[in-house]
C-alpha positions, 0 to 999 in steps of 0.5 A: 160721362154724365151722372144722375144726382139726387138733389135732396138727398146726401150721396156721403150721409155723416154718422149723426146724421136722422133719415129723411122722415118723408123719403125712406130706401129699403136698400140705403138710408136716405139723409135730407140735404140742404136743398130738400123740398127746393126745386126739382129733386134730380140733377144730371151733371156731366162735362161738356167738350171744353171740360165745363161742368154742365147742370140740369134738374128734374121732377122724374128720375125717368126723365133724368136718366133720359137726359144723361144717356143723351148727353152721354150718347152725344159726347160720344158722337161729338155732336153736344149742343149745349142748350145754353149756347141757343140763348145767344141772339142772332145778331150776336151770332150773324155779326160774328159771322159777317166780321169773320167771313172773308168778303169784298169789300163791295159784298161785305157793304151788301151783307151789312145793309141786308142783315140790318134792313131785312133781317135784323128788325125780325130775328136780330134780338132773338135767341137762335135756339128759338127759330123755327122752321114756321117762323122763316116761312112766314119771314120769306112770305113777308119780304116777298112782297117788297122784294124782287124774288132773285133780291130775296134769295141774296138775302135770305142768304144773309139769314141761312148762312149764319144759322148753318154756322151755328150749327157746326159750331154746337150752338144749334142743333138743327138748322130751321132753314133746313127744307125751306122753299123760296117762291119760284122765279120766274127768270127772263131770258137774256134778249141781245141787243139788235146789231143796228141798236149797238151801232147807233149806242156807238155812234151816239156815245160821247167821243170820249166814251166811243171807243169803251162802247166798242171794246164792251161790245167787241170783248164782253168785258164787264163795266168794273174790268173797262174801267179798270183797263190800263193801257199796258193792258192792250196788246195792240200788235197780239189785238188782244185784251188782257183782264188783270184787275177791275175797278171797284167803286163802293157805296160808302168809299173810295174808288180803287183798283181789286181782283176780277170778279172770279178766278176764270175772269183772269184772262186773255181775250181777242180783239178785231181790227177795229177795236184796236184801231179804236182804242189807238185813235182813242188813245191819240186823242184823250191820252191816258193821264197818270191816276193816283189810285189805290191797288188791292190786287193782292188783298194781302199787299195794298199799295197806293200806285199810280195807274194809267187808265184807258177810260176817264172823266172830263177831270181826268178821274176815275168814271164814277157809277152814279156819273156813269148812270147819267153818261149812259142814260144820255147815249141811250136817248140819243142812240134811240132819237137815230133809230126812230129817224131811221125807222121813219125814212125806211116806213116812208120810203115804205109808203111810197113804194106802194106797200109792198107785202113783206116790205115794212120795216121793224122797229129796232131800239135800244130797250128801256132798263138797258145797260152797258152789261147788254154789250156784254149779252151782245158779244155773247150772242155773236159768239154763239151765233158764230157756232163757239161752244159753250166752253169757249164762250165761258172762257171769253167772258170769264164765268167761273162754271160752264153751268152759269154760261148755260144757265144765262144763254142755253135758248141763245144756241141753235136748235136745228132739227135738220142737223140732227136728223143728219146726224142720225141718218149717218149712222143708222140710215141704212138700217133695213125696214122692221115693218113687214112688206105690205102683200098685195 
């Protein structure tokens, strides 16, 4: 409930006390307060949810009242936002946020880093209530131009989630985020790696690391799931893969063993005879040494354990991401050294066989920015060149939704006019002419 109170005025006059010589009622008598004349005459009083009693003052009784049926009408309704909440700064309410969220470790760093290097220096110290919808545009116009637009849509993520919290919990009552646009993005198609690409990338891969190219490249399997594998993770008589875990490597700590990425990235995938035969040969000649290494597989139960890894370093330690950027970077160099060689010998021969039209070779190479993650598009493509559908590949690769398979690889799957034409003309084929015969 809430009430209107005149501040001026007693509500519980006392026998002796004179009439208010400036106010006068024809239906009471008025008795100036202690607080006549100071500040605004009315005062709507009520209690919030947590039975904490609440004040506001007015100039117009009009106004008051206004204020009290809202009150009244959102107590009712359940949706009171105390106006005093929307002072909390963002910060206070964003970190309260992050701390309670239950992240990875992995993102729980990135959130961090992203509230305090792009959200921070502009809403940290001010209070939530006074976002407004103009001043988050002009938030996105500016990030815009020093990030990547799929960089700005992670981190504006950092700003709408928090203030969609305060939201359900009272402390605002509408989200300033609510109708706003990102800049649209235009998103690259995945283009796969050439076969030969993928060949010289193995053969000019490190022995040590030869067998992982063919296994990325055989299986799809992401970098953190290769170099978390153990080696009871390969059923070698099943040729099979099993992905239980991945390595997680954050910035600011340890290396240790966590959950796959999602709940579908548990599974079971089918290996070649190859790749088995690799990992074997792998195996024979770098035996998979005993790694002490932390296991939080189940968050609620780490445990220091030894693991046995498929795939380590010269020192027999876990392969590090900024050790494993330089390992990659000299594969890929050698891997395009070959291609080049190859491409010369073909355009020589080329030559002197005269020219002959349709002959001249294509340049294939590994193209710059690529990454292991490319052998994974790789084994993708094979898949969807091979007809599987889409829900096999979703289930190969471990995405959580059919709609992020398609998402990344829909231009991957064969449009075949005459295949459809087929299909129609099976059916409705024989349906006769609609058109009039022509007369002579």
């Amino acid at each position: 409930m809430a009430e209107v109170y005149d501040r001026w005025h007693k509500s519980r006059p006392g026998k002796d006390d004179k009439p208010c010589p400036e106010h006068t009622s024809r239906t009471r008598k008025l008795i100036p307060s202690g607080e006549h004349g100071k500040g605004k005459r009315w005062q709507v009083r009520w209690r919030d949810a947590s039975g904490k009693q609440r004040k506001e003052n007015f100039d117009k009784k009009a106004d008051a009242e206004t204020r009290a049926a809202t009150v009244k009408a959102d107590l009712d309704r359940g949706l009171y936002v105390d106006p005093a909440a929307g002072k909390e700064s963002f910060r206070a309410v964003a970190e309260r946020w992050r701390t309670s969220a239950v992240h990875r470790s992995t993102t729980a760093s990135r959130v961090e880093r992203g509230l305090r290097n792009h959200v921070y220096p502009t809403f940290g110290d001010r209070p939530v209530a006074s976002i407004r919808a103009s001043d988050v545009q002009a938030w996105i116009k500016d990030r815009a131009q020093v990030l990547a637009p799929s960089t700005l849509e992670v981190t504006y993520a950092y700003l709408i989630t928090p203030l969609r919290t305060a939201v359900r919990d009272r402390i605002i009552a509408s989200n300033p985020c609510d109708g706003i646009r990102l800049p649209r993005q235009r998103k690259a198609e995945v283009v796969p790696l050439h076969e030969r690409a993928v060949r010289a990338l193995i053969d000019a891969a490190a022995p040590r690391f030869r067998a992982l190219y063919l296994l990325a490249a055989s299986s799809g399997l992401r970098q953190g799931e290769l170099f978390g594998l153990e080696v009871d993770c390969i059923d070698f008589l099943r040729r099979e893969v099993k992905v239980r875990q991945q390595l997680i490597d954050p910035d600011d700590g340890v290396p240790y063993l966590g959950e796959p990425k999602t709940h579908e990235s548990y599974r079971t995938v089918p290996l070649t005879k190859a790749a088995v035969d690799a990992l074997a040969a792998h195996l024979e000649r770098f035996p998979a040494p005993e790694v002490r290494i932390e296991d939080r597989t189940d968050p609620r139960k780490p445990r220091e354990r030894t693991a046995r890894l498929l795939f380590v370093n010269q020192y027999r330690e876990v392969v590090r991401r900024g050790a494993w950027s330089q390992v990659w970077g000299r594969s890929h160099r050698n891997a395009n050294k070959v291609l080049d060689e190859a491409y010369d010998a073909a355009y020589a021969a080329w030559v002197r066989s005269g020219k002959p039209e349709g002959g001249e070779p294509a340049r294939i190479e590994v193209p710059k920015g690529a990454s292991l993650h490319d052998l994974r598009h790789f084994y993708a493509s094979l898949l969807i060149k091979h007809r599987e559908n889409v829900k096999t590949v979703q289930k190969r690769l471990g995405h959580s939704k059919p709609s992020i398979t398609l998402d990344t690889y829909t231009h991957l799957w064969p449009d075949d006019e005459d295949t459809t034409r087929a299909a129609v003309e099976a059916v409705l084929g024989d349906v006769p002419p609609l058109c009039p015969v022509k007369s002579a």
